[in-house]
C-alpha positions in Angstrom: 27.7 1.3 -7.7 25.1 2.8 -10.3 22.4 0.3 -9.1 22.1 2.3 -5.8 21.2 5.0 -7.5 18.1 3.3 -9.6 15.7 3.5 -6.8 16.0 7.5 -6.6 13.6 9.7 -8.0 13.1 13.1 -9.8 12.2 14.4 -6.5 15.3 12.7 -4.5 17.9 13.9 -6.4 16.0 17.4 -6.1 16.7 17.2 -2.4 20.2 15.9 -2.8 21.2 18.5 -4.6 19.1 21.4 -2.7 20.1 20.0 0.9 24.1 20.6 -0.9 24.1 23.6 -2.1 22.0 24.8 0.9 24.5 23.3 3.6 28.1 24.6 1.4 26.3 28.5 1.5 25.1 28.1 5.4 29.1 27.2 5.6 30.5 29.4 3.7 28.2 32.3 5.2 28.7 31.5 8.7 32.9 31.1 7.5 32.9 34.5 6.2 31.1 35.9 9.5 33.0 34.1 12.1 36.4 35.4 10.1 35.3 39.0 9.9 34.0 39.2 13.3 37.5 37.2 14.7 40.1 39.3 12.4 38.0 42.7 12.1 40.8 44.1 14.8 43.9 43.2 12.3 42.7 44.9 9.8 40.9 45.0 6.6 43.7 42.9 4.3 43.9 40.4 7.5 39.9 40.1 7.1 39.8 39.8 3.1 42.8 36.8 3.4 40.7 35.0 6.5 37.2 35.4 4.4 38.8 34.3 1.4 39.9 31.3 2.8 36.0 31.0 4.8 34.6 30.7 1.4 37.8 28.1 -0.4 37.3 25.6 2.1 33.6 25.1 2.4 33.5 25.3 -1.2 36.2 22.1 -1.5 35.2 19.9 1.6 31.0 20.9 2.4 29.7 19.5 -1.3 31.0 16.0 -1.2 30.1 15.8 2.8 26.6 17.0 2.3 26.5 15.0 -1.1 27.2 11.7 0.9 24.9 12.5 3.7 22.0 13.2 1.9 22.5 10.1 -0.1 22.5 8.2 3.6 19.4 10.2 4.4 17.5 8.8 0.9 18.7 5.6 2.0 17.3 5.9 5.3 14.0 6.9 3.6 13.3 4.4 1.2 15.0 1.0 3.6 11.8 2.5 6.2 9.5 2.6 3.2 10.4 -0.5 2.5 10.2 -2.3 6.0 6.9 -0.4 6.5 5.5 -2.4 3.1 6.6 -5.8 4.1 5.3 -5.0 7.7 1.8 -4.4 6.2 2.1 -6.9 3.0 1.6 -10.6 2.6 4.5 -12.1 1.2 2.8 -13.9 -1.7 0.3 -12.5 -3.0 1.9 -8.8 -2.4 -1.6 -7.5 -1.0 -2.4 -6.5 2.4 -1.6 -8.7 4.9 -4.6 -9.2 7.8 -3.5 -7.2 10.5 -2.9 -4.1 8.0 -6.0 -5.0 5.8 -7.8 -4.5 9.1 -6.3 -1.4 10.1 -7.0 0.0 6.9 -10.6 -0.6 7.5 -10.9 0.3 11.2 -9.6 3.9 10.1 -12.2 4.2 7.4 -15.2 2.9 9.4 -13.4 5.3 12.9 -13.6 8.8 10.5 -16.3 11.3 11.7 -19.4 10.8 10.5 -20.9 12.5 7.6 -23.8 14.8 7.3 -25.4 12.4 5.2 -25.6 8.5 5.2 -22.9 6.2 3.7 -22.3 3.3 2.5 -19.7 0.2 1.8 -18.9 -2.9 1.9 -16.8 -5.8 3.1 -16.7 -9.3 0.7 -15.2 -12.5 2.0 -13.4 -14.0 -1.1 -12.9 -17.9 -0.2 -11.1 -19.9 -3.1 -13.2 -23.2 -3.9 -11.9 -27.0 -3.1 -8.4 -24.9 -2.7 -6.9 -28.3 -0.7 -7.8 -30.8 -3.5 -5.2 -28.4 -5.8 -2.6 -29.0 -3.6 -3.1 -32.2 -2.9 -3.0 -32.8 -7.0 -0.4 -30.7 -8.0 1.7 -29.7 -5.0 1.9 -26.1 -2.8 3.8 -24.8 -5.2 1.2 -24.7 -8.0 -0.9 -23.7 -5.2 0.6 -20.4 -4.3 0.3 -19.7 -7.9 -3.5 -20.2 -7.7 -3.3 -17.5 -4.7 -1.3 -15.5 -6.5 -3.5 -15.4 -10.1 -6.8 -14.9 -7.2 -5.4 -11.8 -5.8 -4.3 -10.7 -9.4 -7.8 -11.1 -10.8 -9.1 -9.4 -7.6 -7.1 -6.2 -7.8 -7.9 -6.0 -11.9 -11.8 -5.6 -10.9 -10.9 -3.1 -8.1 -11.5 0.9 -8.0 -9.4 3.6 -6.9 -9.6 3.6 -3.1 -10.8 -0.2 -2.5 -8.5 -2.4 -0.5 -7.5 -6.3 -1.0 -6.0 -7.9 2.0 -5.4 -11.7 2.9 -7.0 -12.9 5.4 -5.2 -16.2 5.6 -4.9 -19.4 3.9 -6.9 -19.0 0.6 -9.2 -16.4 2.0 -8.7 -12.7 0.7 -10.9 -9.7 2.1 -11.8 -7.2 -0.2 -13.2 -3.3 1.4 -15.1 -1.2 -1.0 -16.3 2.3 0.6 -19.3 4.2 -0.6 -20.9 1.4 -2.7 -24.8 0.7 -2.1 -25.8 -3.0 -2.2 -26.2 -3.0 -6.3 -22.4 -2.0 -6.6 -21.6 -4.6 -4.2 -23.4 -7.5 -5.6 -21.9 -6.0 -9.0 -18.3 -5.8 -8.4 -18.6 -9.1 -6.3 -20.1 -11.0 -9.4 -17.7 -9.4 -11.4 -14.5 -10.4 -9.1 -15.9 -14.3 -9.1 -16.2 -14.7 -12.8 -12.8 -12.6 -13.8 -11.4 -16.0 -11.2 -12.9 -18.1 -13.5 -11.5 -16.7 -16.6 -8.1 -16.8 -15.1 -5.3 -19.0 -17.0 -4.1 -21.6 -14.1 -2.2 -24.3 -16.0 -0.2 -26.4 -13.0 2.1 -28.9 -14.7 0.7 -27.6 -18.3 -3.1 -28.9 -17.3 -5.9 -26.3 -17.7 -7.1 -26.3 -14.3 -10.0 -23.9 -13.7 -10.3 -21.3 -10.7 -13.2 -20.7 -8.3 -14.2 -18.7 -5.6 -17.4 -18.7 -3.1 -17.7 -15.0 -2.1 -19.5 -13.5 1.0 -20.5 -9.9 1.7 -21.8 -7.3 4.0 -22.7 -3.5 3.1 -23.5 -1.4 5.5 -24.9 2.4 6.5 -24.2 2.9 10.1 -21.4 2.7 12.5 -20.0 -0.7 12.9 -17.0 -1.9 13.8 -14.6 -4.3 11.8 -15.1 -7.5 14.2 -18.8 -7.8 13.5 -18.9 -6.5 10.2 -16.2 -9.6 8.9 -18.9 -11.4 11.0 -21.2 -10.8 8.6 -19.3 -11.1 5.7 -18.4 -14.6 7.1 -21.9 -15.8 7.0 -22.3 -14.6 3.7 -19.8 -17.0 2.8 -21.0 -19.8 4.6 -24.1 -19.3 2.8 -22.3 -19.4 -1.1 -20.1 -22.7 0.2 -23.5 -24.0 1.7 -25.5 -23.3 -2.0 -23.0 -25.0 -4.0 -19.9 -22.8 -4.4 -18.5 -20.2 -7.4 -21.1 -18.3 -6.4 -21.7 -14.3 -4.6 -24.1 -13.9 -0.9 -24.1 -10.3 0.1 -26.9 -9.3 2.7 -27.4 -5.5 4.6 -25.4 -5.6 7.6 -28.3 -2.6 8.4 -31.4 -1.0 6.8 -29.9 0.7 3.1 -30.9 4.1 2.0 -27.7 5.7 0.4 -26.4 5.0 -3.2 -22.8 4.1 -4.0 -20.6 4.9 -6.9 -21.3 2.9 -9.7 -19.4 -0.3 -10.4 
């Protein structure tokens, strides 16, 4: 019973107990009203009895009913919360999944332009050789290797970038109002924290890798040609040897991003 209650917050039970004591005084008030107005011809002891009993009533029955449906309305909430994350979230990793990575994206790059230039950037974060570790030591130890990627990914991350999976072993990773320095920055740093990361399948030290493709741009473009881009870049890293960063301009760079 009690673990129904663990997902609530400060703010829920604020509203459960509001919405209550709201809905027994709208009762009791429209009681009272509907008993004076009905009983005002029989007198003024006839209209004391039939309020007193418009305020008992409401007070015994409305808290318990308004308790419980609240409680079915926070329920409500957070099962649609809930639904809407695994709509949007890729099972296994817990990051965006495509479609909602995407999305994310398409609103940013959609916004109304501002009155001066800016930038950002989309990398293509490919994991290295990833068949050859589940071919050795099962897809099991390889879902842990996606999951330890997208880990290391989100610890290099700022406030306001977005991780999504693309598919397979490929993440996506968004980063607004960075120039091409930042880029190149956060994308080096995003490939070595990969290689630092503990993968021990089976108890043997197995390192990590990733080839990692960008594009940064400065002008209206949409998602379809900037991953494009992105995707090249990556070509390019798998092409030069692997474990290694490609970002190029998707267009001509004047702005400057945030730093890294």
């Amino acid at each position: 019973m009690l673990d129904r209650f663990k997902h609530m917050t400060a703010n829920d039970w604020l509203f459960v107990a509001s919405w209550t004591a709201l809905g027994t005084l709208g009762c009791i008030l429209s009681g009272v009203i509907c008993m004076r107005f009905a009983f005002s011809e029989l007198g003024q002891q006839a209209v004391d009895r039939a309020s007193l009993s418009a305020i008992i009533m409401p007070l015994l029955l409305a808290p318990p009913l308004f308790l419980v449906m609240t409680l079915k309305v926070i329920d409500l909430r957070h099962a649609n919360a809930r639904l809407r994350k695994e709509a949007s979230t890729d099972s296994l990793t817990d990051v965006l999944n495509r479609g909602a990575f995407a999305s994310e994206i398409d609103r940013y790059l959609d916004r109304p332009a501002p009155p001066t230039p800016y930038c950002g950037a989309l990398l293509v974060i490919d994991a290295d050789n990833f068949k050859s570790i589940n071919d050795r030591f099962g897809h099991h130890h390889g879902d842990e290797a996606l999951t330890i990627i997208a880990r290391s990914i989100r610890a290099i991350l700022r406030t306001g970038d977005v991780v999504g999976r693309l598919g397979g072993e490929e993440f996506g990773v968004f980063l607004p109002d960075v120039d091409m320095a930042t880029a190149r920055s956060l994308a080096e740093r995003i490939r070595k924290a990969i290689n630092l990361a503990v993968f021990t399948p089976g108890g043997q030290v197995s390192q990590l890798s990733v080839s990692v493709g960008g594009a940064v741009f400065e002008r209206e473009i949409g998602f379809t040609e900037l991953f494009r881009q992105a995707d090249r870049s990556l070509y390019q890293a798998k092409r030069f040897g692997r474990n290694r960063v490609e970002v190029v301009a998707a267009a001509h760079l004047k702005c400057q991003g945030a730093a890294a």
